[in-house]
C-alpha positions in Angstrom: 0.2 -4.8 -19.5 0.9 -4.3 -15.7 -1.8 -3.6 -13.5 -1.3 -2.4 -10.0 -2.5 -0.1 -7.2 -1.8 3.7 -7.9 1.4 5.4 -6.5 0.8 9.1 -5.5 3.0 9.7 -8.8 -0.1 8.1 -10.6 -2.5 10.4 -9.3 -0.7 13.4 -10.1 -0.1 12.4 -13.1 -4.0 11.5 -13.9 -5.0 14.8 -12.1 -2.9 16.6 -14.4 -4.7 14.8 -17.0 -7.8 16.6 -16.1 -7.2 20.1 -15.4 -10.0 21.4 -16.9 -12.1 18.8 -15.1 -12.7 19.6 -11.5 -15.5 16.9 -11.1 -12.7 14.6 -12.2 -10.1 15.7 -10.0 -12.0 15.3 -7.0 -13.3 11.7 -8.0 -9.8 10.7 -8.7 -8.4 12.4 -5.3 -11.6 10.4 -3.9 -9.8 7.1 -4.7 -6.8 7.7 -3.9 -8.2 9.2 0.2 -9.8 5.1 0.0 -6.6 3.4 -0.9 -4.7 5.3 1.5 -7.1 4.8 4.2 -7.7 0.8 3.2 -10.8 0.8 2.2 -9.5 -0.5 -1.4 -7.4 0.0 -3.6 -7.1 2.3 -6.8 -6.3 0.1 -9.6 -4.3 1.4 -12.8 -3.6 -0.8 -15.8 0.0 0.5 -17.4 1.0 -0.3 -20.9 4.3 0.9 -22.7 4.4 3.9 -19.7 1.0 5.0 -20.4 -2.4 4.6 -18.4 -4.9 2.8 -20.5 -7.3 1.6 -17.7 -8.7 1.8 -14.0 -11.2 0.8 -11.3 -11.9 1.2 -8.0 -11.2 -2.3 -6.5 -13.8 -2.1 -2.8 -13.3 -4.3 0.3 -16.9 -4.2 0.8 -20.0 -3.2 -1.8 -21.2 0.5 -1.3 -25.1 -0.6 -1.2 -25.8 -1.5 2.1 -28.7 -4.4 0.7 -25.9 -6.0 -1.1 -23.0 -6.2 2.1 -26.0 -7.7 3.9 -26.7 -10.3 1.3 -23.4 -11.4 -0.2 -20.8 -9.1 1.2 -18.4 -9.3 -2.0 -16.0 -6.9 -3.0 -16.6 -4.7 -5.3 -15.5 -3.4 -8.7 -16.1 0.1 -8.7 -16.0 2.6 -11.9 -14.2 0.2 -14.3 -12.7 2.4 -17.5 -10.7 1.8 -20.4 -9.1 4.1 -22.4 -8.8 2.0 -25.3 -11.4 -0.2 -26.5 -11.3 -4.4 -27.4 -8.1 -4.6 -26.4 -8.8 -6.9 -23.2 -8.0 -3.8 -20.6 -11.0 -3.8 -19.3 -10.8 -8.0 -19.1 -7.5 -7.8 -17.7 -8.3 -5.4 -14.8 -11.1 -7.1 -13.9 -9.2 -10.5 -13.6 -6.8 -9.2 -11.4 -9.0 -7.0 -9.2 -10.9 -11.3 -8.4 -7.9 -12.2 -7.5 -7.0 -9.3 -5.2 -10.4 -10.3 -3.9 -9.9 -13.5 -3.1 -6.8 -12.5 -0.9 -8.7 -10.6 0.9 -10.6 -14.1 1.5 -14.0 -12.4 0.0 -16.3 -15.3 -1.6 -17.5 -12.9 -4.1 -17.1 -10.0 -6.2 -19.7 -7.5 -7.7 -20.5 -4.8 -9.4 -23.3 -2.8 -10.9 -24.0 -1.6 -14.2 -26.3 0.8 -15.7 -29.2 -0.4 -18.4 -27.5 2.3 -20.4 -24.2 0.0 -20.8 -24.9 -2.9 -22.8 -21.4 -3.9 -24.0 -20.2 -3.8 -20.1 -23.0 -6.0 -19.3 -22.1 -8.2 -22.3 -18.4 -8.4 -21.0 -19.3 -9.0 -17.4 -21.8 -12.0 -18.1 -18.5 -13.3 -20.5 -16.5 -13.4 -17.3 -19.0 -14.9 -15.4 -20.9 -12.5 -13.4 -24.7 -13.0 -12.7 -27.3 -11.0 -11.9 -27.8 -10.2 -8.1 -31.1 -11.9 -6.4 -32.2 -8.6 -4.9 -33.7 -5.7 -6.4 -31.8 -2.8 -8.6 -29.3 -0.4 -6.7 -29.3 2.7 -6.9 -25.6 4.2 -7.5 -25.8 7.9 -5.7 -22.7 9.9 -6.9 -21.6 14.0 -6.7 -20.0 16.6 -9.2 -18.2 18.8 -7.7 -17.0 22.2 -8.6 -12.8 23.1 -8.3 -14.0 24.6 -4.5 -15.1 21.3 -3.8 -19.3 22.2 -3.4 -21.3 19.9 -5.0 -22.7 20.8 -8.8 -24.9 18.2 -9.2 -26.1 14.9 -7.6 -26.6 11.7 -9.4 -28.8 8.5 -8.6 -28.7 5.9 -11.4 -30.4 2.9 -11.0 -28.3 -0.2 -12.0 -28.4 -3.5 -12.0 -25.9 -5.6 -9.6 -23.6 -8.3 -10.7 -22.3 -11.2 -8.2 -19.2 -13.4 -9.6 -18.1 -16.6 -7.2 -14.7 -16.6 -6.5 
C-alpha cells in the first residue's frame, strides 16, 4: 500500500467518483484548496492502482480550545474503503509521522460517540482522550451551486496521541 498526498489527477479522479454527489464534490475540492494553500495535506492510501483510503492530515486542530491547549495536528475525516485490512492503521501511521516533521508534539483527532470501532482503533494506536471538554465538529452540505443544504454540529470527543 502507498500512501501519499493527492495529485490534482487524484482529485479528479475521486470527484468523478461522486457525480451524483455534490456534497461530496465540494468536500473533496475543500481538501484539495487546503493542500494547495498549506494548510495540510490530503492524504490518499493507493493499493494495486485503486484508492482504498483517505484523511485530511491538519497543521493545526480546527477547535480553537484544542490549538490553545495542545496545538497538535490533526487527523481529519479518516475513511476506508475497505474494512480490517489495516488501511485505516496504515494512514494513520503515516499521517504521525508527517506530523512529527512538521515538529508538532502531538496529533489528534475527534470522534463521534456514534463510532465505536474508530474509537476502539484509535485507543489501539495509542490515542487518549483530550483533558478538555467535547468539541463540537461544525460541517456544511452543499448543493452542486455551492449554497449550503444543510449544517451539521456533532459533538465528539477529542483524541491527543504523543508523538
Amino acid at each position: 500500500m502507498d500512501i501519499r498526498p493527492a495529485t490534482p489527477a487524484d482529485v479528479e479522479r475521486l470527484i468523478a467518483g461522486v457525480a451524483e454527489h455534490p456534497a461530496a464534490q465540494h468536500h473533496l475540492r475543500a481538501r484539495w484548496a487546503i493542500q494547495e494553500c498549506g494548510d495540510g495535506l490530503f492524504l490518499l492510501a493507493h493499493r494495486d492502482g485503486e484508492i482504498v483510503g483517505q484523511t485530511m492530515l491538519l497543521r493545526e486542530s480546527k477547535y480553537a480550545e484544542v490549538r490553545a491547549d495542545a496545538d497538535p495536528a490533526e487527523i481529519n475525516a479518516l475513511s476506508a474503503v475497505v474494512h480490517n485490512q489495516g488501511v485505516g492503521t496504515a494512514i494513520i501511521r503515516v499521517a504521525e509521522a508527517i506530523a512529527g516533521e512538521w515538529n508538532k508534539s502531538a496529533i489528534g483527532l475527534a470522534v463521534g460517540a456514534d463510532n465505536p470501532k474508530a474509537r476502539r482503533l484509535y485507543e489501539r494506536l495509542d490515542y487518549l482522550p483530550w483533558s478538555g471538554p467535547p468539541v463540537v465538529d461544525e460541517w456544511t452540505e452543499q448543493a452542486a451551486d455551492g449554497t449550503v443544504v444543510r449544517t451539521h454540529a456533532d459533538e465528539c470527543d477529542y483524541l491527543l496521541k504523543a508523538l
